[in-house]
C-alpha positions as CSV (number, residue, x, y, z in Angstrom):
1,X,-6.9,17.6,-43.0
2,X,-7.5,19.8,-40.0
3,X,-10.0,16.9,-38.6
4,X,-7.1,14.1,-38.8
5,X,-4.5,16.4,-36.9
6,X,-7.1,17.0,-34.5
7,X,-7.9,13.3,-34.2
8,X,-4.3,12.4,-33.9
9,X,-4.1,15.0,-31.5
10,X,-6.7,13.8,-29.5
11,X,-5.4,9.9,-29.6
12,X,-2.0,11.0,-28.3
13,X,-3.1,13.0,-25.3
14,X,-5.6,10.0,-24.8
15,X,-2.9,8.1,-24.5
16,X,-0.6,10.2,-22.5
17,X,-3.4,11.0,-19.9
18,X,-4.0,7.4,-19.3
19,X,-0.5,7.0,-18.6
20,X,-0.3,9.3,-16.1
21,X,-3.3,8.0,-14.3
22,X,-2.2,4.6,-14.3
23,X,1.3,5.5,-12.9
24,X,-0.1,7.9,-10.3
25,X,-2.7,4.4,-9.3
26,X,0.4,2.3,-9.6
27,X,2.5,4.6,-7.0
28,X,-0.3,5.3,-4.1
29,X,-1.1,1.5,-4.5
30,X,2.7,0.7,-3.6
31,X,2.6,3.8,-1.3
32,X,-0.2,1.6,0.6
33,X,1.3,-1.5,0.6
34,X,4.2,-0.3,2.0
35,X,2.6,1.3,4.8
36,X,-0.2,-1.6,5.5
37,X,3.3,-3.7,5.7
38,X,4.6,-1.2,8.5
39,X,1.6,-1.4,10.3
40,X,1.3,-5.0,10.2
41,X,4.8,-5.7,11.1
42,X,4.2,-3.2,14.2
43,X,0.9,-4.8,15.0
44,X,3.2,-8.1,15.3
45,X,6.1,-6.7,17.6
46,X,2.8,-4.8,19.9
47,X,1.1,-8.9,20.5
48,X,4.4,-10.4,21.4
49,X,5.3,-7.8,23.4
50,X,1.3,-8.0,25.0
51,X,2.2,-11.7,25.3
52,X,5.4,-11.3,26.7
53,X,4.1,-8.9,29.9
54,X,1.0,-11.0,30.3
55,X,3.0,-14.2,30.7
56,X,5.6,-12.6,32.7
57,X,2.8,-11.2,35.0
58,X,0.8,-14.6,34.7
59,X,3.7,-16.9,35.2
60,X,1.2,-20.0,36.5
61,X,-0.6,-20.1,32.8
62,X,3.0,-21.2,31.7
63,X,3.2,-24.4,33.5
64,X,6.4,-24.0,34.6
């Protein structure tokens, strides 16, 4: 008897320890997206802005 509580015992906290893990990869995987989306949406804005000054500055590449 004391071998199948301890079994069940066992299984549960499997279970609830698996859960947690896979919730705490779930939330720094979002976590990461969310900031690799920042970063790429800023890496974005810096180029046009780069583009912007260099064809402002090199108005002849234009071919206006």
């Amino acid at each position: 008897m004391f071998a199948m509580v301890t079994t069940v015992i066992l299984y549960v906290a499997g279970f609830v320890f698996l859960y947690g893990v896979i919730r705490l990869a779930v939330r720094h995987a979002l976590e990461e997206m969310e900031t690799r989306r920042i970063q790429a949406e800023r890496a974005e804005e810096l180029a046009a802005a780069r583009d912007r000054t260099m064809l402002r500055e090199n108005g002849f590449l234009t071919g206006n």
